[in-house]
C-alpha positions as CSV (number, residue, x, y, z in Angstrom):
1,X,92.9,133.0,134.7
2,X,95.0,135.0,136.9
3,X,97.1,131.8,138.3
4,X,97.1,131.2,134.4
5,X,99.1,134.6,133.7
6,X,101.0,134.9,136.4
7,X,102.7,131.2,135.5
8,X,103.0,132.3,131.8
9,X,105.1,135.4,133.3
10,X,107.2,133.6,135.1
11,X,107.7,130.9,132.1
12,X,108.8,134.0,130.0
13,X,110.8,135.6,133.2
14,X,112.5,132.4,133.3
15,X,113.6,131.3,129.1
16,X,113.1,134.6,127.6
17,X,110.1,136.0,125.6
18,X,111.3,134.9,122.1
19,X,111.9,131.3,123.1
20,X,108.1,131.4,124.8
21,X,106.5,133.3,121.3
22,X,107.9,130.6,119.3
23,X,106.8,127.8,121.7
24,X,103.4,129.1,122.1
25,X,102.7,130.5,118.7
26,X,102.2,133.9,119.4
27,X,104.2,134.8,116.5
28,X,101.9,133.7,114.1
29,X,98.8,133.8,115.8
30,X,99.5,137.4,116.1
31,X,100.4,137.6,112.3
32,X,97.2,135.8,111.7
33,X,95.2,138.8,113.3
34,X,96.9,141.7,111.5
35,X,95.9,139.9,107.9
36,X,92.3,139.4,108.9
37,X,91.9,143.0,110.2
38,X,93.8,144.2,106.8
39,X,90.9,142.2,105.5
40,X,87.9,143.3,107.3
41,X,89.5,146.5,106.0
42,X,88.4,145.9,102.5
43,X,84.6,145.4,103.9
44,X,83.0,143.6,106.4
45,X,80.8,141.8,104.5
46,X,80.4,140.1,101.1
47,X,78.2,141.0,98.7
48,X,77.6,138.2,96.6
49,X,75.0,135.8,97.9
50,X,75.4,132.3,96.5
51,X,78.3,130.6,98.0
52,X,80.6,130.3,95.0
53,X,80.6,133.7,94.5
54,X,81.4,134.1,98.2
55,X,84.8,132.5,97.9
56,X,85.3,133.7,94.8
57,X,84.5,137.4,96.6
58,X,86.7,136.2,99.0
59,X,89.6,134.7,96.7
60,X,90.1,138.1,95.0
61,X,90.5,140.5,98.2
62,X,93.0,137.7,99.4
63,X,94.7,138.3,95.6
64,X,94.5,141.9,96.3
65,X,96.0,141.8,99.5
66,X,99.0,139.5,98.4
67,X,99.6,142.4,95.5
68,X,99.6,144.9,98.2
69,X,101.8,142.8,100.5
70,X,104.3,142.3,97.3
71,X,104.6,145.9,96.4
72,X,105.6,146.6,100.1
73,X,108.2,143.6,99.9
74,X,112.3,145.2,99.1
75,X,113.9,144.2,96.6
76,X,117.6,143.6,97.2
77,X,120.4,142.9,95.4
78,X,123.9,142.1,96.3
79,X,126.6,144.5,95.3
80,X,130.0,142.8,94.0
């Protein structure tokens, strides 16, 4: 692990950390993270029991989410 990290320094020593987040993900694996704690937020479990009703649980706090997301989202306009 520590050979591991110290070759992944060097790798973004060497091209630059943007060029190494977009070859190795990180970008989005890191966005990934932030949406599941944002929905671990809205309660760590699900209270329905039969599946269906699981996603369906699950479907709404995703639509809740993507209203929250939108509302924080700028509208711009161009001047002219």
């Amino acid at each position: 692990m520590f050979m591991e990290s110290m070759g992944t320094c060097a790798w973004i020593t060497h091209f630059g950390r943007t060029i190494w987040r977009r070859w190795s993900g990180y970008h989005r694996r890191s966005r990934v993270e932030t949406r599941m704690h944002c929905v671990k937020l809205l309660g760590q479990r699900l209270a329905a029991r039969d599946f269906d009703r699981q996603v369906a649980e699950f479907q709404l706090r995703v639509a809740v989410l993507n209203g929250f997301t939108a509302l924080g989202i700028p509208v711009t306009e161009v001047l002219g």
